[in-house]
LUMFIMI-698797 format. One record per residue (C-alpha): x, y, z. Coordinates in steps of 0.25 Angstrom, whole numbers, padded with zeros to 4 digits, always signed. Example, Ala and Ser with C-alpha at 12.3 -4.5 7.8 and 13.67 -1.06 7.14 Angstrom:
2
+0049-0018+0031+0055-0004+0029
This chain:
476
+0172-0122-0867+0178-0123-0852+0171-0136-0846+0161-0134-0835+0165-0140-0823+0153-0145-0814+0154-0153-0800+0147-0167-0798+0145-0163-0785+0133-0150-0790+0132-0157-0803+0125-0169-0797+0112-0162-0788+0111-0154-0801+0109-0164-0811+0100-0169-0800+0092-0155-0800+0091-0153-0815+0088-0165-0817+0073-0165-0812+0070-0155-0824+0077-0161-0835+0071-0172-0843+0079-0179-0849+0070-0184-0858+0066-0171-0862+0063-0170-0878+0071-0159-0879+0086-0164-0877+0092-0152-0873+0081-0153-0861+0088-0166-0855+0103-0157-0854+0109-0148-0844+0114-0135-0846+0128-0132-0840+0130-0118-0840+0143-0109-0833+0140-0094-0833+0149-0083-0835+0151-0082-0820+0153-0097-0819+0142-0102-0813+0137-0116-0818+0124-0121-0821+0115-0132-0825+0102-0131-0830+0091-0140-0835+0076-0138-0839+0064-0146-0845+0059-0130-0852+0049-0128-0840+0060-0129-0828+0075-0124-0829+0083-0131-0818+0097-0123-0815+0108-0127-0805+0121-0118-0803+0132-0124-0798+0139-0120-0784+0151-0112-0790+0155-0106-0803+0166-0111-0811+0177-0103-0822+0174-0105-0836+0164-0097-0847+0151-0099-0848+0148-0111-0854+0135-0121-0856+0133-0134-0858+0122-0142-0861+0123-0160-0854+0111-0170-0854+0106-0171-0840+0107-0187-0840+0122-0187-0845+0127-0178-0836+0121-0186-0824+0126-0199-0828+0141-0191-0828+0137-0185-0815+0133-0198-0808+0146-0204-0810+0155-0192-0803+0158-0191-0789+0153-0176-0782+0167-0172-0781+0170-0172-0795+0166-0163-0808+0163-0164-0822+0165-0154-0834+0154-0152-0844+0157-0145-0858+0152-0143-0872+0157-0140-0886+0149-0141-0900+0153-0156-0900+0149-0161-0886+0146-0157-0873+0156-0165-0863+0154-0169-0849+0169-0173-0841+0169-0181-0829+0180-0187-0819+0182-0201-0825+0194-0207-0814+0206-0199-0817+0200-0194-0830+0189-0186-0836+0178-0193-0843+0169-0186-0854+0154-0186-0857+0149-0181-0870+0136-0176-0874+0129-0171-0887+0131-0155-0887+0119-0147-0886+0119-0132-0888+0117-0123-0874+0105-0114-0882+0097-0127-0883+0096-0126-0869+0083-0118-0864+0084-0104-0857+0082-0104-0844+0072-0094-0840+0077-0081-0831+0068-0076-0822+0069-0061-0820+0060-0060-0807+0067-0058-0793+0070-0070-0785+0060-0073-0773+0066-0081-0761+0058-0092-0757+0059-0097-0740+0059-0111-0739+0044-0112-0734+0040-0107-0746+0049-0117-0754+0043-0128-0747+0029-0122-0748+0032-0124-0765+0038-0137-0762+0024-0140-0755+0015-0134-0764+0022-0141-0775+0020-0155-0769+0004-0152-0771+0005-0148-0785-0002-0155-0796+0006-0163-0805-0003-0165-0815-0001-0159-0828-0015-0156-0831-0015-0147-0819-0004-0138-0822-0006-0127-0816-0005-0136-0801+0008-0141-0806+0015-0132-0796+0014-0124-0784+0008-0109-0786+0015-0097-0780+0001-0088-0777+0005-0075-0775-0010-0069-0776-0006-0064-0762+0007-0056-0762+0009-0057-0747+0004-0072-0747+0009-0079-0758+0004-0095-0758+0009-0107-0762+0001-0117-0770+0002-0130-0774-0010-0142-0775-0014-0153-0785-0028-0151-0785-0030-0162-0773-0022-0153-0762-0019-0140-0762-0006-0134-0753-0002-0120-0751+0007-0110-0743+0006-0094-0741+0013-0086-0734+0023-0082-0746+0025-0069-0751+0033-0070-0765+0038-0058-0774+0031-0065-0785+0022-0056-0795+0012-0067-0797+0009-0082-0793+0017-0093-0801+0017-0110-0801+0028-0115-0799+0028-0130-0805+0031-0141-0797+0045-0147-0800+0055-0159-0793+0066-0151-0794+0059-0141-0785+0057-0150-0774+0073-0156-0775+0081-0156-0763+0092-0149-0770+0084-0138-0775+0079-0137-0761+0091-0136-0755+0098-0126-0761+0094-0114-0752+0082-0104-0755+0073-0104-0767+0070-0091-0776+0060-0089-0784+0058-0080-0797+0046-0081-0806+0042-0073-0819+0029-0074-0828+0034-0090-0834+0044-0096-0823+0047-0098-0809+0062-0100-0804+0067-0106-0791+0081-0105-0786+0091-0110-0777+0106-0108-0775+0110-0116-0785+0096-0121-0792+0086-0113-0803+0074-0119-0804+0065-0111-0816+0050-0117-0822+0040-0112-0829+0030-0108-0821+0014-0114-0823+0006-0106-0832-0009-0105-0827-0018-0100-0816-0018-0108-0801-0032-0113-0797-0036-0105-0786-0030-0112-0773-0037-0104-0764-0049-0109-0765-0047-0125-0760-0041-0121-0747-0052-0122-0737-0056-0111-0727-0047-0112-0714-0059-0107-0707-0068-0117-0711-0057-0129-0704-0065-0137-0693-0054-0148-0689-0039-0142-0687-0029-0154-0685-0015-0151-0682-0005-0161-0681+0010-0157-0674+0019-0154-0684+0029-0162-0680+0021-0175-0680+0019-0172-0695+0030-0183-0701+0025-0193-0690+0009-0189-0696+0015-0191-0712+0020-0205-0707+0009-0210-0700-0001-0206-0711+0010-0213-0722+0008-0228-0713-0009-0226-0713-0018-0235-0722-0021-0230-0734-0034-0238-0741-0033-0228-0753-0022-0228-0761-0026-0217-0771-0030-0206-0762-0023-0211-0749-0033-0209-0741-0029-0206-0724-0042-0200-0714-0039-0188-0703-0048-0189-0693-0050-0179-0680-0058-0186-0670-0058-0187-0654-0046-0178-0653-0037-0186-0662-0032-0185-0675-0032-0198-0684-0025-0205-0697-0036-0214-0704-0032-0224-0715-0035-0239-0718-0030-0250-0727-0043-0252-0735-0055-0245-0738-0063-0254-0731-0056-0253-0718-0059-0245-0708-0050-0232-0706-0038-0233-0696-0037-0221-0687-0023-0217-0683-0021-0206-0672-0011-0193-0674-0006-0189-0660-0001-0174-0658-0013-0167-0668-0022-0157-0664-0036-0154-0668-0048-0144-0668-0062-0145-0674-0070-0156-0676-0068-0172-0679-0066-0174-0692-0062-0185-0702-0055-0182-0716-0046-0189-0726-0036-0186-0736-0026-0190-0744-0013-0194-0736-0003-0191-0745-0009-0176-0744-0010-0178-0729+0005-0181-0729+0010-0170-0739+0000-0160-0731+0009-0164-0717+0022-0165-0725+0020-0149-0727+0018-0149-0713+0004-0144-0713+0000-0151-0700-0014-0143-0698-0026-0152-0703-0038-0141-0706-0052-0149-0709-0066-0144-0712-0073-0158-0716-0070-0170-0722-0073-0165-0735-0066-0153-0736-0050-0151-0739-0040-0151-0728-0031-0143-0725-0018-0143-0721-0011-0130-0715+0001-0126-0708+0007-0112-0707+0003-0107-0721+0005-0120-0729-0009-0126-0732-0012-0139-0739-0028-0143-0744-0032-0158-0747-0044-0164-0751-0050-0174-0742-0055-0189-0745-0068-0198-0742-0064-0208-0732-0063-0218-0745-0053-0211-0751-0061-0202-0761-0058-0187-0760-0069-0178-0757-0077-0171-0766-0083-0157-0766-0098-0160-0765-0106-0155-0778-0119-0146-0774-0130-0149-0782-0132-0133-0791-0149-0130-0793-0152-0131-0808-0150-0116-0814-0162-0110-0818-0166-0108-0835-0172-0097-0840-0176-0098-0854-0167-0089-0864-0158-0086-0854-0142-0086-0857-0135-0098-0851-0128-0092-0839-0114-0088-0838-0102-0097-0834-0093-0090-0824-0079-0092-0826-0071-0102-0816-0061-0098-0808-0048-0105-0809-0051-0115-0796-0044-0126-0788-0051-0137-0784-0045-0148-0774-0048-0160-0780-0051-0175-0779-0042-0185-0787-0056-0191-0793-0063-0179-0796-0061-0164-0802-0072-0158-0793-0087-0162-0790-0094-0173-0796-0110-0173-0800-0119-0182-0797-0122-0184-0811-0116-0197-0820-0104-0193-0827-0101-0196-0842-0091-0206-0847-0082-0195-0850-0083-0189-0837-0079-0203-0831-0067-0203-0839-0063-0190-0837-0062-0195-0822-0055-0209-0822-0044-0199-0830-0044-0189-0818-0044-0203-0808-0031-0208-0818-0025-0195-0816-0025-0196-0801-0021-0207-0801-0009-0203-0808-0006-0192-0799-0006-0203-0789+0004-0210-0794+0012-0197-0796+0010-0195-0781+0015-0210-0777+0027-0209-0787+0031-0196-0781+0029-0201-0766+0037-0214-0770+0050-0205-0776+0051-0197-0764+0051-0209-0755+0062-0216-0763+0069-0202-0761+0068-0204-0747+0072-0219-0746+0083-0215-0757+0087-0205-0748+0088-0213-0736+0096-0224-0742+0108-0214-0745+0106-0211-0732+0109-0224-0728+0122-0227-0738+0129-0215-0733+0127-0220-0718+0131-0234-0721+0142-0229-0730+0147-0219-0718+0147-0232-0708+0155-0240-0719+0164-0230-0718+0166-0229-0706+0168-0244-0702+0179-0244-0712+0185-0233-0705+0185-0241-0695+0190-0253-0702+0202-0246-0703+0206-0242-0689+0217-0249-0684+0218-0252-0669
């Protein structure tokens, strides 16, 4: 076969890309390769799937040759990519006795052999048939949002992603909690015949991918596909039936206290909440309060301590004083959205958060850092008529309930069993763990950041090196 020629220069973001779906310690070898494929017309690709999620990248221009495909193990080809420059390329092909990877080596051309592993081994990437839906970029980064609020645990599946709700053809909404906050945007209108869930993935929230012009959509009856220029994206979708949403989002009409903050002091807010006193480390407990005209921050070192009230210039209010607290790390990504309208009704009601359209609902705390609690009301004792046939059980509508890390809903009065105790120590264990995931997660993006900064840095200092040996090497 005539070798396939592939740049360093595209090969290297897309090793980068394919590589947040392949595992590459996937049971299945063949799931731990690549497929390289040129097409009749000449156009190359390279694909890489775990089953649920086909990643596809096409290269910028086509090349001569006939169709061909070859089959390379993700972590061999990456060690041969790391060691060529962007200006340079490598040919990849395949007989019956090897595949073969050939690279610059000085003046000469090193080789790279792998076992050979047929083409068919490798699973069919699904076709959608529907018609391609463009997707604006507010409604890309409404997604984006909702995905952020989505559940991770497994156990919860169906939250595992952000829901597409088309149940109103002229107001299509976009869904996404984790059972503790709950984030929404409307205002879409979307050729889809019915709602889907789309899973929650890294690679969807990559800067390449992001990057690479407008999104399209297609979606049929088992998978939802998302496409760029140059980028495929296709997952199963999740089987079952969303909660009903609609029902934890309070009443707009029913908002006493309405806080607005100016959007353009929302970065300087995010930092100031970030340097308060946090006494809870599990929940992170910060206070708002609305009193005597101003708009407070309130946090403290330890429990015992009494709260330190911090003033927010440049916010407005209406409605009457009130004091509320949540979880900061909510706060922040509510304000990171940009929804900078605070809506309250009490202290123990959800907040919401609101700005043209997009809408995110949190759970408040007690001042000790507990979440609050729907109150049980005590029912009368049914009355028994003798012979009678015991009465009916109505059928329970698939619900969503906003709920508190410590508890799945009301508690009775009544002592609870040493099985009921130990079913809530695991659900305590499990938050925890959510937790951890959360910190983990916050910690990776800040070594993103510093990551980022300090290449920053190297290219500057390299640039004035440069330049002073330039000038060096002036003669007067």
């Amino acid at each position: 076969m005539k070798p396939i020629t592939l740049p360093i220069a595209e090969l290297k973001p897309a090793l980068a890309g394919l590589g947040k779906v392949i595992n590459t310690r996937a049971t299945l070898p063949v799931l731990q390769y690549i497929k390289v494929e040129r097409t009749a017309d000449g156009w190359i690709a390279l694909t890489g799937t775990d089953l649920d999620r086909f990643v596809t990248m096409r290269l910028e221009h086509p090349a001569e040759g006939p169709p061909a495909t070859v089959l390379l193990p993700l972590d061999q080809l990456v060690q041969v990519v790391k060691n060529c420059g962007n200006g340079e390329n490598i040919e990849v092909e395949s007989n019956p006795a090897a595949s073969i990877i050939r690279f610059p080596l000085g003046n000469e051309t090193g080789e790279s052999k792998v076992p050979f592993v047929v083409p068919d081994e490798f699973p069919q990437t699904p076709r959608l048939k529907a018609e391609a839906i463009p997707l604006p970029s507010d409604l890309r980064r409404s997604l984006l949002e909702a995905m952020e609020c989505a559940s991770i645990d497994s156990t919860r599946y169906v939250l595992n992603g952000a829901f597409i709700d088309t149940g109103n053809p002229k107001a299509n909404y976009i869904v996404g909690t984790d059972g503790k906050h709950l984030y929404s945007a409307n205002s879409f209108a979307l050729s889809l015949k019915h709602s889907v869930i789309l899973p929650s993935h890294k690679f969807l929230g990559w800067k390449e991918f992001n990057n690479d012009g407008e999104w399209q959509l297609k979606a049929d009856d088992k998978h939802i596909q998302l496409s760029t220029r140059r980028w495929r994206f296709i997952s199963k979708q999740i089987e079952g039936t969303y909660p009903n949403w609609r029902q934890t989002v309070p009443n707009p009409a029913e908002a006493k206290t309405i806080i607005t903050i100016n959007p353009g002091q929302l970065d300087t807010l995010i930092k100031l909440i970030q340097r308060m006193p946090c006494h809870d480390e599990r929940l992170f407990c910060i206070g708002l309060e609305w009193k005597d005209g101003q708009f407070l921050l309130l946090g403290k070192d330890t429990a015992n301590e009494p709260w330190l009230r911090v003033p927010v210039p440049d916010v407005k209010a209406t409605g009457p004083e009130i004091t509320i607290f949540v979880n900061r790390k909510l706060l922040i990504k509510a304000l990171h959205f940009g929804l900078n309208t605070i809506s309250l009704m009490d202290p123990c009601s959800p907040l919401r958060f609101h700005s043209q359209g997009k809408q995110m609902i949190v759970m408040p705390l007690r001042p000790n850092g507990n979440e609050t609690q729907p109150v049980a009301t005590q029912q009368p004792a049914p009355v028994r008529v003798p012979n009678a046939p015991p009465p009916a059980t109505q059928p329970q509508a698939n619900k969503l309930m906003i709920t508190t890390p410590n508890s799945e809903g009301p508690t009775s009065n009544d002592s609870k069993s040493t099985l009921e105790e130990a079913i809530d120590m695991t659900l305590q264990i499990r938050d925890k763990f959510t937790d951890g995931f959360n910190l983990i997660r916050d910690l990776s993006l800040k070594l993103k950041c510093i990551h980022r900064e300090h290449k920053t840095n190297s290219r500057e200092f390299n640039s004035v090196r440069s330049t002073l040996r330039t000038l060096q090497g002036l003669k007067l």
